[in-house]
Structures are given as C-alpha cells and as structure tokens.
C-alpha positions in Angstrom: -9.2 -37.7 -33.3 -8.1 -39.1 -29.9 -5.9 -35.9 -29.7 -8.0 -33.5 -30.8 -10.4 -34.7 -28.1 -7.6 -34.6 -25.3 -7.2 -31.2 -26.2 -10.6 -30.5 -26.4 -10.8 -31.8 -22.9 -8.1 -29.8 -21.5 -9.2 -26.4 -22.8 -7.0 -26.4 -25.6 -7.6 -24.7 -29.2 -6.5 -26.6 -32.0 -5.8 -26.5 -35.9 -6.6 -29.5 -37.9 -4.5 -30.3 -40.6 -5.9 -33.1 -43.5 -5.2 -33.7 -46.9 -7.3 -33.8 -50.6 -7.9 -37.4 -50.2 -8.6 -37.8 -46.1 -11.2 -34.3 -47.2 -13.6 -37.0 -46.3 -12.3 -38.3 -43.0 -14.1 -38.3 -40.0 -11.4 -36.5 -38.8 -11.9 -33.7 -40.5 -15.8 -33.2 -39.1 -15.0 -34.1 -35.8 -12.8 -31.1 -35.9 -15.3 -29.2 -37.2 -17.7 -30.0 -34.1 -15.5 -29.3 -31.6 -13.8 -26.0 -32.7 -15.4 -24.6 -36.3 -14.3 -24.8 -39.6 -11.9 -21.8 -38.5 -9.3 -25.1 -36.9 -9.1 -26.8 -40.3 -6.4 -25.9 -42.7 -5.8 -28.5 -45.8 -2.4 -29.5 -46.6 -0.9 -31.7 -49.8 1.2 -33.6 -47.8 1.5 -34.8 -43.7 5.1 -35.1 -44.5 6.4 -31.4 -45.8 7.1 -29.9 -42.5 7.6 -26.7 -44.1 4.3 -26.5 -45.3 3.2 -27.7 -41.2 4.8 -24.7 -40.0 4.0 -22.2 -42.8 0.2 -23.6 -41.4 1.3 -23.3 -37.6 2.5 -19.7 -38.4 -0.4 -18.5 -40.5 -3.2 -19.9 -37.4 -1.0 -18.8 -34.5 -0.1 -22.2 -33.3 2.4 -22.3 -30.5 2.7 -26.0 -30.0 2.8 -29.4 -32.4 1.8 -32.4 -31.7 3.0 -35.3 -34.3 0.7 -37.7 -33.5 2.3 -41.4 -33.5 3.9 -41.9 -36.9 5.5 -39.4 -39.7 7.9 -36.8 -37.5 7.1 -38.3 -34.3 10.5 -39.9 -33.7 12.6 -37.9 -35.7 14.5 -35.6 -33.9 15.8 -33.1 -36.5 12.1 -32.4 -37.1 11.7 -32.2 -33.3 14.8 -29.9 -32.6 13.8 -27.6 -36.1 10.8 -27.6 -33.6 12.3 -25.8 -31.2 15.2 -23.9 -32.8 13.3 -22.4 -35.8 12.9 -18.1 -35.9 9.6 -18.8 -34.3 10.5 -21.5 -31.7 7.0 -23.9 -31.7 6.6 -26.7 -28.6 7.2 -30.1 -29.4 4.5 -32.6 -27.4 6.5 -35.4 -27.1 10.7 -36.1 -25.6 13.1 -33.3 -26.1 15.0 -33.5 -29.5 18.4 -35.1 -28.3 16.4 -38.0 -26.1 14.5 -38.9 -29.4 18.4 -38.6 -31.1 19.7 -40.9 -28.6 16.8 -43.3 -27.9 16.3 -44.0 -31.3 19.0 -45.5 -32.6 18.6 -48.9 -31.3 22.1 -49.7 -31.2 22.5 -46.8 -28.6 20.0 -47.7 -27.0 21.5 -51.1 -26.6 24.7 -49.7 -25.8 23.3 -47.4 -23.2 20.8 -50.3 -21.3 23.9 -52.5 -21.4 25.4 -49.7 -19.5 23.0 -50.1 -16.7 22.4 -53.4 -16.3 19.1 -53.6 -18.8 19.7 -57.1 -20.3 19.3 -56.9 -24.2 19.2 -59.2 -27.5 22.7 -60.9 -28.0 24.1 -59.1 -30.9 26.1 -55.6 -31.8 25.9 -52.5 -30.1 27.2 -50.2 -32.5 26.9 -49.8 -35.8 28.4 -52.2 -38.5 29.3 -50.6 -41.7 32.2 -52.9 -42.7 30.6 -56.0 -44.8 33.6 -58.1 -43.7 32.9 -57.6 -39.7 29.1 -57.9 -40.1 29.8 -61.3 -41.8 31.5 -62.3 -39.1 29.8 -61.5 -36.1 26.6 -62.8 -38.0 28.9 -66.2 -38.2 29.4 -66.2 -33.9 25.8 -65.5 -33.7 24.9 -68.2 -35.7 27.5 -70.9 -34.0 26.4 -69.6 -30.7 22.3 -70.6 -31.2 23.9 -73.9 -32.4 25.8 -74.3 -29.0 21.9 -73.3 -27.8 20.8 -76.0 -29.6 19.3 -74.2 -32.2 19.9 -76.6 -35.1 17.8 -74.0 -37.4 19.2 -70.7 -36.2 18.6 -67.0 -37.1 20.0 -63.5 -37.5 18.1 -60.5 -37.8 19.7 -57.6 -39.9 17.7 -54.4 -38.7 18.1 -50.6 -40.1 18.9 -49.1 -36.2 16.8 -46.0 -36.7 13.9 -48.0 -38.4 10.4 -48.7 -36.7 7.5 -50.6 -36.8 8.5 -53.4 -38.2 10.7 -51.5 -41.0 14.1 -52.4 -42.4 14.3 -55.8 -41.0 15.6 -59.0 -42.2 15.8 -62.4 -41.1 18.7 -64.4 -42.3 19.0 -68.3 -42.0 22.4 -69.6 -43.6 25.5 -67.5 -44.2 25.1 -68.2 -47.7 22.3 -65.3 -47.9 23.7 -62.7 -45.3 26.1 -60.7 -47.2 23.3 -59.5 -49.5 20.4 -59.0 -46.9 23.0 -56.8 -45.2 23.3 -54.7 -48.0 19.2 -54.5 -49.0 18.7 -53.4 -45.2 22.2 -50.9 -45.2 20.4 -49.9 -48.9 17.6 -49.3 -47.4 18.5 -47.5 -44.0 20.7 -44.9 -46.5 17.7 -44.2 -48.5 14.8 -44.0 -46.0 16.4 -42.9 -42.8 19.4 -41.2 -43.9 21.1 -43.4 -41.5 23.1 -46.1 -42.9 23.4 -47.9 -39.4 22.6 -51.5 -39.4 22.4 -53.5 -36.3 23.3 -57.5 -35.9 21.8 -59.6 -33.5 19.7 -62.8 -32.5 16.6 -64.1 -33.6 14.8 -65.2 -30.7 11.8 -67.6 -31.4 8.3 -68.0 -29.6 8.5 -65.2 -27.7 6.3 -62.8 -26.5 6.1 -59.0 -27.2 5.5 -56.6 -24.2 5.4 -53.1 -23.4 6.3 -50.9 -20.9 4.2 -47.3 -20.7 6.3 -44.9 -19.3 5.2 -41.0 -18.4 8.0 -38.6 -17.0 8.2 -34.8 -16.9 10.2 -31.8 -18.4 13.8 -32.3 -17.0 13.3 -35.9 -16.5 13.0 -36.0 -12.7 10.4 -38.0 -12.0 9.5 -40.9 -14.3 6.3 -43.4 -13.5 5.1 -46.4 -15.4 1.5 -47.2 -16.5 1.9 -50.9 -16.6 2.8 -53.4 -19.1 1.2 -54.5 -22.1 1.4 -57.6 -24.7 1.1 -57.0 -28.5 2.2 -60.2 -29.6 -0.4 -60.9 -32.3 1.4 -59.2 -35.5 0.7 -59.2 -39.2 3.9 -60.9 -40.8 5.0 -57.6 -41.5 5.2 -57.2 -37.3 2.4 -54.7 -37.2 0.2 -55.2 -34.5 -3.2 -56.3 -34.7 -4.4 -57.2 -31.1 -3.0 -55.3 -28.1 -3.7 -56.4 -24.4 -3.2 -54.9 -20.6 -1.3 -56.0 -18.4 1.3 -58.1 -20.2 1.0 -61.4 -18.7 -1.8 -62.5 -16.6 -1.0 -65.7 -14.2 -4.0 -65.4 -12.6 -5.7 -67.3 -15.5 -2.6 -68.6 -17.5 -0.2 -71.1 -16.5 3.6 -69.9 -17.3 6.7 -72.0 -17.1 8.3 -68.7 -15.1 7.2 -66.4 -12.3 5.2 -64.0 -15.1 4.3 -61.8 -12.2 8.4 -61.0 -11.3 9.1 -60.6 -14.6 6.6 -57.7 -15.1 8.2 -56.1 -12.0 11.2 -56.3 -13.8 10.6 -55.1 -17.1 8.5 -52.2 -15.3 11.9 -51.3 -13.0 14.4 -51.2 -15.7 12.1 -49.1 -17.8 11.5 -46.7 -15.3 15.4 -46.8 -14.0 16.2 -46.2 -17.5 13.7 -43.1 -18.2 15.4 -41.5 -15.2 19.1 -42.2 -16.4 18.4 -40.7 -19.5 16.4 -38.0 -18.3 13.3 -38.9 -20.6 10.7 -36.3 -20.2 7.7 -37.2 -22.0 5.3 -40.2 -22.5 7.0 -43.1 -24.0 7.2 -46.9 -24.9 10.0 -49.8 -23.6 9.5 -52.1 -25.8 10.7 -56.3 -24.4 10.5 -59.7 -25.9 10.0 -62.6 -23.5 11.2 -66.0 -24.3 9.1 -69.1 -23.3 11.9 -69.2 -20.4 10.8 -66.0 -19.0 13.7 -64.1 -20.0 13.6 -60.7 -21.0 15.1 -58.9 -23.6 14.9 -55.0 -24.0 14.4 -54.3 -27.6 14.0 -51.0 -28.1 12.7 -47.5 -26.7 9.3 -45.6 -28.9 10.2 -41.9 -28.2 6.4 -41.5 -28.9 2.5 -41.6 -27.9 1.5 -45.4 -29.7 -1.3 -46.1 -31.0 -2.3 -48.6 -28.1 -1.9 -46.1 -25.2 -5.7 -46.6 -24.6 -5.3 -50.2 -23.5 -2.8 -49.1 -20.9 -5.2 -46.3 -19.8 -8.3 -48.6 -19.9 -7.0 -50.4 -16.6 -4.7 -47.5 -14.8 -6.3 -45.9 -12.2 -4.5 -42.1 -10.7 -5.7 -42.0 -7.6 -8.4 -43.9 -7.6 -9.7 -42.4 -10.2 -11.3 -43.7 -13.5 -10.6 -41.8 -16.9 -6.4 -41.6 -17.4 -5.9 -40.5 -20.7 -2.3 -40.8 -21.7 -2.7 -38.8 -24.5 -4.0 -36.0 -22.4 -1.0 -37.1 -19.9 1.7 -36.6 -22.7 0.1 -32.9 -23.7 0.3 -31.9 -20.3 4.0 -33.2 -19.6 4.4 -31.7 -23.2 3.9 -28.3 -22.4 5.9 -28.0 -19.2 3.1 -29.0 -16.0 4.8 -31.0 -13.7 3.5 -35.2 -13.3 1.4 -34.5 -9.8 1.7 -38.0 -8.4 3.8 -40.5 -7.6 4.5 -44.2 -8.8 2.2 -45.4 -5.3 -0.6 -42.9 -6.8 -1.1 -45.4 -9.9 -2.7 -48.7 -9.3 -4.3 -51.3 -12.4 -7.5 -52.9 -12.4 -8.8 -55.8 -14.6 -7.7 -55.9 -18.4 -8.5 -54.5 -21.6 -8.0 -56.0 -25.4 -7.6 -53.7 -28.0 -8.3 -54.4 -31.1 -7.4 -53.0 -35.0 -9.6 -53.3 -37.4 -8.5 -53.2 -41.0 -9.6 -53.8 -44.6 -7.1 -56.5 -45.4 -6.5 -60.0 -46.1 -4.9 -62.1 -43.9 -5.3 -65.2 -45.8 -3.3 -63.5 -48.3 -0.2 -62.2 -46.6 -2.4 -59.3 -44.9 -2.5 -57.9 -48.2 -4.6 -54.1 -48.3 -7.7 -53.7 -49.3 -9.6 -51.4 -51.4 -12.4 -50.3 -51.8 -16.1 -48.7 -50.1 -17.7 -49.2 -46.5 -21.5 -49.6 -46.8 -22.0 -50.4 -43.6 -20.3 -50.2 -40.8 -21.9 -50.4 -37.2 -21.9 -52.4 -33.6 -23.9 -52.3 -30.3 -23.0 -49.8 -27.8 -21.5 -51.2 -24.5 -20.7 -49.7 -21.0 -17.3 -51.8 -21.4 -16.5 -50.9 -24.8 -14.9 -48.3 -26.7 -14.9 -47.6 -30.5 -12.5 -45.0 -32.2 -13.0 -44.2 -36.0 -12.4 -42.1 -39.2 -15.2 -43.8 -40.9 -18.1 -41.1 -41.4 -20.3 -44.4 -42.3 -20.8 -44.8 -38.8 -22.8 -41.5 -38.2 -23.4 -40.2 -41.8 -24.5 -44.1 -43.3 -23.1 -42.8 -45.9 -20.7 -45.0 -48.4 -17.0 -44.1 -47.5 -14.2 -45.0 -50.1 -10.7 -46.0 -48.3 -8.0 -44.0 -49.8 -5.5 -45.6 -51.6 -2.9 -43.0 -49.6 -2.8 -44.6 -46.3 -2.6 -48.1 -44.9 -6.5 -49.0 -44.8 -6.7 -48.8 -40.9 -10.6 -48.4 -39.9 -11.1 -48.5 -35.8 -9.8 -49.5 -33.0 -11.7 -51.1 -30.5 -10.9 -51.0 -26.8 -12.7 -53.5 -24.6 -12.6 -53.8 -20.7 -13.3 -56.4 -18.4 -12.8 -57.5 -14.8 -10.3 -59.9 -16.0 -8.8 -61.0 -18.8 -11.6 -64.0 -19.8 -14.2 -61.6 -19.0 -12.4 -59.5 -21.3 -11.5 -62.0 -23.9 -15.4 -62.9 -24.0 -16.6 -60.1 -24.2 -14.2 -59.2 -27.4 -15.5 -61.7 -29.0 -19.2 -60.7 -28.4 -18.1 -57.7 -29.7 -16.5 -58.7 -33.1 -19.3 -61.2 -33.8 -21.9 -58.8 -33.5 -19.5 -56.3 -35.6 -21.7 -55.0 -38.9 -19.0 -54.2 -41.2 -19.5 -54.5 -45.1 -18.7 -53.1 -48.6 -17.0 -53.9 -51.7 -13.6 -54.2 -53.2 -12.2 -52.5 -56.1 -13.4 -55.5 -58.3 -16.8 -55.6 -56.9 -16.3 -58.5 -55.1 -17.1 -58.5 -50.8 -14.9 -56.3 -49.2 -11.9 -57.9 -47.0 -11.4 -57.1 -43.4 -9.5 -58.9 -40.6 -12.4 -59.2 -38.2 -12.3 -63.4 -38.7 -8.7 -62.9 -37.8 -9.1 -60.9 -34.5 -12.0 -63.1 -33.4 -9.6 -66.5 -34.1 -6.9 -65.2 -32.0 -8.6 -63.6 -29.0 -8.6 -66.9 -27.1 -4.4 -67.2 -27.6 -3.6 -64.0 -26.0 -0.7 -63.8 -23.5 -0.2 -67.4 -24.3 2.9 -68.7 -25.8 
C-alpha cells in the first residue's frame, strides 16, 4: 500500500498484483481508488516469478518493485530482472550488490576489509563438520577468557534473514547437530549451504543504519539510525524507534552520541566501497559497553523505513518518503542533495500490530476483526490492510500470511513526548474479534504498550 501510494505520488502508473485469499485486502481496493480496476491482475502465488512477469508483460510493466520480503534480496530473481528477452527495472540494488551483500559471511569478510568492526567469528563459509566444531570450541573458550561462565555460539544460514536459519548453541555437546539442522536448512530453503560461526553477544542493542545512494554508487547519504531491539523470540521486530540512542533523556555507560556517528560513517564508507546504489539497511548490535558490531547489510526497502523518514528532514523540508526515495534512485534519477542537506528532528516509535500471543511464544492468531479503529492525530500515522477500518465490515485473517494488521508511526518532539504519546495511542486502540474457537481474539497491543517505556534502554 505504502508503495502504491509513493507511486501514486510521483506520477507513476501501477499494476497490482494479489492473490485468492488477500481478494479481500485492503490492498486490493486501495488500488482500485487510485488507478481502476484496469491496475489489478490476480495471481496464485507472490512467489512464481514466472507468473510476475507473464503479468508484467501482458499490462506493459517496465519496472518491479519487490516490496520488502519474497524476491527482494535475492539476486538471481533481480538479475533474471534485468537480463530476461524483455529486460524489466529492478527498484532496489543492482543484482551482483544484492549477490555480494547478502551473504553475511562476505559481508563480514568485506567490512573486515575496511576497518568495519564485526561479530567475532568466521568469515567464510564452513562446510567441513570437523572445522566448524572447532572454531565453535575457540569461541566458546574465548567468552570464558571474557568471563562468560555461560557462553554462546550462534550457527546462522549466511544467506538467511529475518531472524531465519539461526541457532544458538550452549555446550559443545549440542553443536555438531545444530550445525547440521541450520546447514540442512540453508541447502533446502536458500539453496546455499553456507553456514556462518560466530559469537553470541548478550544484552545488546539492535540498531540500524538507513542508507540511500544512486545508480553507479557515487554518492551515498544516510537517513539516521534506528533501534528495533524489541523482538518476538523468533527476532522479528515488534517496536521500531528513530534515532537509535537518545542521551538526551537516557543515561548510557558510553558516549551514545559518538557511537551513532560511527555506525552512520562506516555504513556510508561502506555503501560507497561497494558501490551500493539503491536504498538500504546496515544493520549493528551494541553491547552495554558501547561497542559496535556490524551484523549484516538488508539489500532492501524495510518495513520500518517510515520511522526513519518520520524525523528526516531534506532541506528543511517535512514529508521524506524513502520509499518514494528508493523508486526514484530505482529508476536511474540522480540523489539531488548532499549528506549537509539532511538534518533529524525529534523521534518517532513505530509500532506492529499483530494478532498473536505473546504470552504464548508469539504464537499466530486466527480468526475475524469486528472492530478495528483509533482516534485520528496530527502526530500519528496508521497503515493497514484491514478493510474493517473503512468498510466496518468483519475481515477474516488468512491463514496464508503471518497475521500482520497495521503499523503505527508516531512522532514527537522527543522521545518521552513520543513514548507518551504511543501509549495514548495504544490504550485508546479499538481492536476486537474472535478466534477460530470463538474465544476473544489475540493481539499484541498489551505487549507494545508494556514495552514502550524500555526503549533504547539496555
């Protein structure tokens, strides 16, 4: 939806592609509204890209954009793109900087390069049981020498995302088989049997870095950092907020403000040595220490761009859109300002809202939304697929997707101004339906409203 409006707002036609069971999506009317039933073309799957460009072919499309999951970081889908019969443009990095970028043990290898300090663990890929085994074993003795007594060792798929393909190990006992569940894994839903080995680091924070660079990958800027520490346990985010740290109201045991700078330079120095050339994500963990560990680069648009836009100013001027940003770089127009043209005021909390359980291992819910409304506010923002919200209709979640329902963006002067006024938001959130079972419907608003008043706090 937030796409289809940046195009909408930069003269743009579109085609809207949606399945049998998103039919009822708000999706698919707000396409409808903006460009005519003419846009929309139903499709049985989001992941055939055949059947995307049979679509793209038959409408007249000459660009794709792949939103921020399915093909967006796969780069044989990016460079089939561009190197098919009837060559399409692909809104987001060229194919090879998504190839080399997302593999996160070349990206470690490569930040190492230039100086980018990174998680203590492998740079290249471990296929040999006998070798992982033992670097796992250093790891572990090394944490002790920390004085670790209880230490940990991730084993990660290094072309997995969002939270996907990870273990955590705790005793030597367990590794061997972990590392072969994730190298299992990684063959069969990657097809990329590279596994990475490195640290666990504990009670850290999880920061962002919003990069923005154009074609040829000459100029690269930043729009500020932002924290998404608050995760489910499966390490999706929940809670996302701008900037990253905020000393003006938190006390740190480290110079927060210095470490932003630095996070913000080696992402940008980075972007340039690379030659990125689209919108994209550094993504850092920050011990309690204030040390900062790059983690790994989204070749992508995320689904939290607004909270970065919500306090980044070009010019002067209100209203970024970095989705609007990313089409534009996307199709070949040059940035148009400089790193001194951005500047960030106040903060912004943003906030998904699901039908899930947190009490129960954020387990997904089912079921219909009667009702599902909330006060309109100068410093708020509301995005949604819900038709309830206009229609008052009852809206059944499909059982096809994960049971995401809004996301909220609120602003503020700071962050306690924005902090309370997130939580005037949630608590006057009208949200309600029923299970599958008949029973009250589960959402994670309690969860969001407990955890506003922890953010960007260790």
């Amino acid at each position: 939806m937030r796409i289809m409006a940046a195009c909408a707002r930069l003269g743009h036609e579109f085609i809207c592609v949606y399945t049998g069971p998103d039919a009822a999506s708000g999706h698919v009317r707000m396409a409808a509204e903006l460009a005519g039933a003419g846009c929309l073309a139903r499709i049985r799957s989001y992941q055939d890209p055949s059947e995307l460009f049979a679509v793209a072919d038959a409408l007249g499309a000459d660009a794709v954009h792949p939103g921020y999951g399915f093909f967006a970081e796969d780069f044989r889908f990016a460079r089939r793109v561009r190197l098919r019969d009837r060559p399409l443009t692909f809104i987001g990095p060229s194919w090879n900087v998504i190839r080399d970028l997302g593999d996160k043990i070349n990206t470690k290898r490569i930040a190492r390069s230039l100086g980018v300090p990174t998680i203590p663990g492998s740079d290249r890929p471990i296929f040999d049981e006998m070798e992982a085994a033992e670097l796992a074993r250093t790891i572990f003795a090394f944490q002790l020498e920390q004085g670790i007594a209880e230490g940990c060792v991730l084993v990660k798929a290094s072309a997995g995302g969002g939270g996907m393909g990870i273990e955590e190990v705790y005793d030597l006992d367990a590794f061997r088989s972990a590392y072969r569940r994730v190298r299992n894994y990684a063959r069969r839903n990657l097809s990329d049997e590279g596994v990475l080995i490195e640290q666990r680091v504990f009670d850290f924070n999880h920061l962002e870095v919003q990069i923005a660079a154009e074609r040829g990958g000459k100029n690269a800027v930043h729009f500020g950092t932002r924290n998404c520490s608050v995760q489910s346990l499966g390490r999706q985010k929940r809670i996302e907020a701008a900037p990253g740290f905020d000393p003006g109201s938190i006390d740190y045991a480290f110079d927060a403000a210095s470490v932003l700078a630095d996070i913000t330079r080696h992402s940008v120095n980075m972007a340039l040595a690379v030659g990125y050339d689209n919108v994209g994500t550094w993504e850092w963990i920050v011990t309690p220490r204030g040390e900062p560990f790059l983690m790994e680069v989204n070749t992508r648009i995320q689904v939290e761009n607004g909270v970065s836009a919500a306090i980044s100013r070009i010019n002067g001027a209100d209203g970024v859109n970095l989705i609007a940003e990313q089409i534009r770089l996307g199709l070949g127009e040059p940035l148009g300002y400089t790193q001194d043209d951005i500047s960030f005021h106040g903060a912004a909390i943003e906030y998904r809202i699901l039908a899930e359980d947190p009490q129960n291992r954020f387990t997904p819910g089912l079921g219909r939304i009667t009702r599902f409304s909330w006060r309109a506010e100068p410093w708020l923002s509301v995005s949604t697929q819900v038709p309830t919200v206009l229609s008052g209709e009852p809206y059944d979640i499909p059982m096809d997707f994960d049971p995401n329902l809004a996301l909220a963006i609120i602003r503020g002067d700071d962050l306690p101004q924005a902090r309370a006024r997130g939580e005037a938001f949630l608590d006057g959130l009208d949200l309600a339906g029923v299970d599958a079972s008949g029973g009250p419907l589960c959402t994670n608003v309690a969860f969001l409203r407990a955890r506003t008043q922890t953010l960007l706090r260790f």
